[in-house]
N, C-alpha and C positions, 0 to 999 in steps of 0.2 A: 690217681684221680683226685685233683684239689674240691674241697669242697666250701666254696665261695663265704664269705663269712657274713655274718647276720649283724646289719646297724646296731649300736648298742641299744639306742632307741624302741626296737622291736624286739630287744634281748627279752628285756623285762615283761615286755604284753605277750608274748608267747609261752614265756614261762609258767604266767597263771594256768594257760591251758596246761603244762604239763607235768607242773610237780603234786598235783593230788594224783594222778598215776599209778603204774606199775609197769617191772621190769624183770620180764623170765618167769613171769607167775601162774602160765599156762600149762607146765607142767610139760615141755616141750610139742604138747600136743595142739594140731589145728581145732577149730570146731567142724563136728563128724554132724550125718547126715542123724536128725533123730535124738541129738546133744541139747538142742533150744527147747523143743518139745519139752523134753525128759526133765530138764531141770525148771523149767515154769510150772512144770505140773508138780514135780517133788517141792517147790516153794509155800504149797496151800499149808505144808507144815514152815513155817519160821526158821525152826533149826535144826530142818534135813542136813544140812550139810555139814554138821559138827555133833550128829547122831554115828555111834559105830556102827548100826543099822544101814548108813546111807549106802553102801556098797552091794548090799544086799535089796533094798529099796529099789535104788536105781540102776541096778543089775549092771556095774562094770566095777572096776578096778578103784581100789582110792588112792592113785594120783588120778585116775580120770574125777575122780566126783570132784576133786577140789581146781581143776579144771575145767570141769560141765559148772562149777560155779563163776571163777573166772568168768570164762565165755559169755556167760548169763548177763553178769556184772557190766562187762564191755559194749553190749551191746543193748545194753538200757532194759531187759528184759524182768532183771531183778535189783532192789539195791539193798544198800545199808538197812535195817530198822531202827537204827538211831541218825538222827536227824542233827546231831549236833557231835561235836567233835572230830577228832581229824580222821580223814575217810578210810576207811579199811578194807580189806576182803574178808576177814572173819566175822563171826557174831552172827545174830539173826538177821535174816531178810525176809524182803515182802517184796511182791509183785507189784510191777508197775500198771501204772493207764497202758501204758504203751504194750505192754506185752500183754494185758489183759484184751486190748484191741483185734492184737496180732495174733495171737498164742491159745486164747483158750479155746474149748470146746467148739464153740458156738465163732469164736471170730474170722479175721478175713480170710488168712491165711494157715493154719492151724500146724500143717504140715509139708510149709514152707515148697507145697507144688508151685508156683507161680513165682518165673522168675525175677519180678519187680519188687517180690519180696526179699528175695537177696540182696540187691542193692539198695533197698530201704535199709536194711541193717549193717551192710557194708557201708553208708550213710552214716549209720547210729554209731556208729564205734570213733569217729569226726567230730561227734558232736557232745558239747561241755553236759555230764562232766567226764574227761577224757579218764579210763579204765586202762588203755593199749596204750600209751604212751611212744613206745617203737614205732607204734604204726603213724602215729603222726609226723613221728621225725623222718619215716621213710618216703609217705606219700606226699610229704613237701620235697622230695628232691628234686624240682624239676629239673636242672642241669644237665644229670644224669643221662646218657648217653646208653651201648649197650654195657651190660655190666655183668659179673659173676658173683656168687654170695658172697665171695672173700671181697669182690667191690665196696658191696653192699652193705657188708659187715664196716670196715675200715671206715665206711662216708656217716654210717650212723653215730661209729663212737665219735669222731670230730664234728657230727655234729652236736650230739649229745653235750660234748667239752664245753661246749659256748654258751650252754646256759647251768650257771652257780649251782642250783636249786636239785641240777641232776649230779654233781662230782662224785656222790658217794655211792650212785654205781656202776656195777666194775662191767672191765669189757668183756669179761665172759656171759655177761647177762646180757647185753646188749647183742654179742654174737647169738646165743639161741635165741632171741626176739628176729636176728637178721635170717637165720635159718628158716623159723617160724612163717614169718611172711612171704619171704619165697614158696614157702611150699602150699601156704595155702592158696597164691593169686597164678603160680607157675601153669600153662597148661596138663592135662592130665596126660599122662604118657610117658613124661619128661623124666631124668632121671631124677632132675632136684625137686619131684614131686610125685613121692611116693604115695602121698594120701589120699587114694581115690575114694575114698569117703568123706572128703573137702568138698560142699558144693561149689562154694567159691572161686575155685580154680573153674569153673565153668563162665566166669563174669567176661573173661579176657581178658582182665585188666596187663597183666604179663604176656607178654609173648616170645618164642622163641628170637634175640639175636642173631648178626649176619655171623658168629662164630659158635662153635660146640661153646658149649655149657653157659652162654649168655644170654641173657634176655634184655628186653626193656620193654618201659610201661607203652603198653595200648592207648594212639592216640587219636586212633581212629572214632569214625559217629560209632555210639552205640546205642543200634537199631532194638537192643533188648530193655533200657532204660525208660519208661514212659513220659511225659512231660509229666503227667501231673507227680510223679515221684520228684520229677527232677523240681519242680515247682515247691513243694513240702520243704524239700530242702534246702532251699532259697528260703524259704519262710522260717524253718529252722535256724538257720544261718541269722538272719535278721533277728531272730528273738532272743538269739542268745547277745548278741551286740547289744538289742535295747536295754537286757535286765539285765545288764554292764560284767557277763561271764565271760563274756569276751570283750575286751576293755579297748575296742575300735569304736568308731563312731557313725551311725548313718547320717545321712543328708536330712536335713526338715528344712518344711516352709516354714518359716518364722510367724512369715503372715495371715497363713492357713490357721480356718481356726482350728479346723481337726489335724491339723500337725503332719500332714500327708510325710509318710516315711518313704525313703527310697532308697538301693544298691547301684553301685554303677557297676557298667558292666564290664569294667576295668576287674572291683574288686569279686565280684564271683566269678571272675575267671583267673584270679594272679593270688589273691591273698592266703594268709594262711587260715588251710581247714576249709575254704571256700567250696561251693558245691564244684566249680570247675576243676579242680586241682582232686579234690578226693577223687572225683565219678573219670578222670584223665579226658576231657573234651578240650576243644578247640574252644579260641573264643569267636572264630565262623560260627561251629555249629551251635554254643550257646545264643549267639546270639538270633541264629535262628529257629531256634526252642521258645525262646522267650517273647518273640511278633506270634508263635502260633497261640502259645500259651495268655497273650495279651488277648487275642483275637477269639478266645474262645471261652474267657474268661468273666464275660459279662457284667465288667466293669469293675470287679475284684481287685485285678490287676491292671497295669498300662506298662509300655517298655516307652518312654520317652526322652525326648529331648533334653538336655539339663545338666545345668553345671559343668558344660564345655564337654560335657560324653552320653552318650546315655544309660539311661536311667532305668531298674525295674521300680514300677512306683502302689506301692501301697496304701488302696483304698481302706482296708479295716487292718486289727490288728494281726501281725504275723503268726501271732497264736493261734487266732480263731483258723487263717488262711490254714494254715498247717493242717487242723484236722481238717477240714473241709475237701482239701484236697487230695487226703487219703480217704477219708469217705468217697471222693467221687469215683474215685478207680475204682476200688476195692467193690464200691453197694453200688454204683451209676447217682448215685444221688448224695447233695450235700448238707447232710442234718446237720445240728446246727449241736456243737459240742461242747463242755464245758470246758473254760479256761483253767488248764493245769499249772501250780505254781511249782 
């Protein structure tokens, strides 16, 4: 199976997303049912996870703790404590907004019952700054046909080859990253997914192949996705593009004076990292997420006309959009939240 080669042009903007990364650092393990919790809560210490205590703290194994940190990490829940220098997974950490929202006592989803919470953070692992690195090389494949790990494997390391920034690592790391995401998006049952302690394999994203031991990505609507999730991440999307973390560009009116920002509906269906490509939709059905979402949006948002396709178009900033629209699912109401740098 060829796998198609990447403009040199989008070599280098893709790259940014992927060389602060990692690769095989999960310890071969998925994230387990009770893993997000465990490790947000053991963070209110800084340096749980480099204590010989943490094993006994967080009552599993230490290659699991330094994997319930991973996972943490990936999924935006926890990050670095240092602010400056090159990104690591060791050292202290601190809780974010985000997992303070999601994760504590008191927040939306606490213990991840609600499955909009899953793919919010199935979301979070997409979005800059990339932790999973594999995962993003896997979930841009869209070419991909049905496939076996050993597909899956081989289409990663070639693609992996294509960008400089990743040469120095080996394909044995990249193969348990290809294992990795098999098992965690595989349905449950399946032999290439033993982890029925993976909520994730519950998303669909994989689905059983027309052969034994193949699958391919789910491209059907999914009726478990919410708009306003799917909206967050459109607005996610967009704010990473404005505060140039992702070095693509949106559309402005020049002559607007509030600068109206907008997506076309080309690139959150095609580009990389885009909400259509991670959540695997059609661009039918984004685009008919995005007339309800316009329609129900009271003025927030608009899906228009513009610049020869159309357009999501943004009345305020994608930041403020973002929380608002996780408040609205989560609380029915949209307070008004402070802008996170």
């Amino acid at each position: 199976m060829d796998t198609p080669h990447i403009p040199t042009s989008r070599v280098s903007l893709w790259e940014e997303w992927l060389k602060e990364g990692f690769f095989a650092r999960h310890e071969t393990f998925c994230p387990r049912y009770g893993w997000l919790k465990k490790g947000y809560d053991g963070a209110a210490d800084s340096t749980i996870f480099e204590n010989d205590d943490a094993i006994v703290k967080l009552g599993v194994g230490k290659n699991m703790v330094r994997s319930i940190r991973f996972w943490c990490m990936a999924f935006g829940i926890i990050e670095p404590e240092a602010s400056s220098g090159p990104r690591r997974l060791g050292g202290p950490v601190r809780r974010t907004h985000f997992g303070d929202c999601l994760l504590s006592d008191s927040g939306w989803d606490p213990f991840l019952e609600d499955p909009a919470s899953l793919w919010l953070l199935h979301w979070q692992l997409f979005s800059f700054p990339i932790t999973a690195s594999a995962w993003s090389l896997a979930i841009n494949l869209g070419h991909m046909g049905s496939f076996t790990l050993k597909d899956l494997g081989r289409a990663l390391v070639e693609r992996k080859d294509q960008f400089p920034a990743l040469f120095r690592y080996t394909e044995s790391s990249i193969l348990k990253d290809a294992s990795c995401f098999m098992r965690m998006y595989a349905p449950p049952g399946n032999q290439v997914s033993e982890e029925i302690e993976c909520p994730f394999t519950h998303l669909g994203l994989l689905i059983p192949g027309d052969e034994r031991q193949t699958y391919r990505f789910n491209l059907s609507p999914k009726s478990s996705l919410p708009d306003e999730i799917f909206l967050a991440a459109c607005c996610n999307y967009a704010r990473n593009v404005v505060r140039g973390e992702m070095p693509l560009s949106l559309n402005a009116e020049e002559d607007s004076p509030s600068r109206k920002m907008s997506l076309s509906l080309n690139r959150i269906s095609y580009d990389f990292n885009a909400p259509g490509v991670v959540f695997r939709l059609s661009e039918t059905e984004i685009g008919d997420r995005l007339e309800r979402i316009a329609h129900s949006s009271k003025g927030r948002v608009h899906f228009v006309e513009g610049y020869g396709s159309r357009q999501l178009q943004f009345e305020e900033s994608p930041e403020k959009l973002y929380w608002q629209a996780l408040e609205r699912y989560y609380t029915g109401k949209a307070s008004a939240r402070p802008i996170y740098s």
